[in-house]
C-alpha positions as CSV (number, residue, x, y, z in Angstrom):
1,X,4.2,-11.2,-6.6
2,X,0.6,-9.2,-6.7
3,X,2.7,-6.5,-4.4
4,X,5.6,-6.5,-6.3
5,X,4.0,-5.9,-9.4
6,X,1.6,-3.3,-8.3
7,X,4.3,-1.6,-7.0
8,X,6.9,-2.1,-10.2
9,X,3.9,-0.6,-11.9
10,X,3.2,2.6,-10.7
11,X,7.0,3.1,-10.5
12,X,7.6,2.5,-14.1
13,X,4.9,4.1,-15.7
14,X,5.3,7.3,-14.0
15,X,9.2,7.3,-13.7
16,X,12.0,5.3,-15.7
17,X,12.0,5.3,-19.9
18,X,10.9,2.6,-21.4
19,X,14.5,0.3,-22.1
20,X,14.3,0.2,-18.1
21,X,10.8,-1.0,-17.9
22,X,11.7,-3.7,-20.4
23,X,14.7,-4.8,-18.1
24,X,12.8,-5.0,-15.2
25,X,9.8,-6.5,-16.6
26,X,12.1,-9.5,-18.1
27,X,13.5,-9.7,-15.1
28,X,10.2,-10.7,-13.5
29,X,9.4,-13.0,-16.1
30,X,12.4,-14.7,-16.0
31,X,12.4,-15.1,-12.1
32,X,8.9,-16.7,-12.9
33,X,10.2,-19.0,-15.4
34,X,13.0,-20.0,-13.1
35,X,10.9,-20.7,-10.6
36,X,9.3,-23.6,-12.5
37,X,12.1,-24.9,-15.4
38,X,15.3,-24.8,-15.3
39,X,17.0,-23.9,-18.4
40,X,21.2,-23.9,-18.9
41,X,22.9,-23.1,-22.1
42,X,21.6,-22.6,-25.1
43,X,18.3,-23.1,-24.2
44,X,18.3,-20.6,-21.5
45,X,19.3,-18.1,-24.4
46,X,16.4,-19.3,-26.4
47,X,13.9,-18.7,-23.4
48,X,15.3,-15.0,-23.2
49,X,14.9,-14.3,-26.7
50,X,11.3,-15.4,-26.5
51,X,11.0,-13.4,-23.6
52,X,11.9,-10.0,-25.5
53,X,10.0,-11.0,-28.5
54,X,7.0,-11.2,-26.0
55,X,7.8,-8.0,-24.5
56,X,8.3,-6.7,-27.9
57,X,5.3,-7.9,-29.7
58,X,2.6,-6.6,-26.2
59,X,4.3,-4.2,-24.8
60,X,5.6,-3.2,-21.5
61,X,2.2,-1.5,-20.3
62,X,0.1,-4.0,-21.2
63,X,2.0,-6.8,-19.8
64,X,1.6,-4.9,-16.7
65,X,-2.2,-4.2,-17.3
66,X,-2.5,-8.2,-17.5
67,X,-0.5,-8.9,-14.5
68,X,-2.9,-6.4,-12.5
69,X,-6.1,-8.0,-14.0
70,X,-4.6,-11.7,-13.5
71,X,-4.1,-11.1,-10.1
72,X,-7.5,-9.0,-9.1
73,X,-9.3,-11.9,-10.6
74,X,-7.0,-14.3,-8.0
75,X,-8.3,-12.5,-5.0
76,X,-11.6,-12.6,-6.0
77,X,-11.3,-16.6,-6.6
């Protein structure tokens, strides 16, 4: 994941608008959230609207900042 992200990162802030760094960004999360739970119907709705109202409420770039910092302090553990 540290790869993907620090690639996905440099790719969306320099390149695609914003909507497209959302997408790909809940994308992630979900995959992450998939990995460990597994939601079907209407609670797998619910765990995508939290999802956005996360994105919403910190924002692509610093979800990214976070992810970069979470995973530097990893190596270094």
């Amino acid at each position: 994941m540290a790869n993907h992200m620090g690639f996905i990162k440099s790719v969306l802030s320099k390149v695609l608008p914003e909507t497209l760094q959302k997408s790909i960004v809940k994308r992630e999360v979900r995959k992450l959230v998939d990995e460990k739970y597994v939601f079907q119907g209407e609670l797998s709705t619910q765990v995508d609207e939290l999802i956005d109202r996360v994105i919403e409420k910190i924002g692509v770039q610093d979800i990214l900042l976070i992810q970069e910092i979470y995973e530097s302090v990893k190596e270094k553990n």
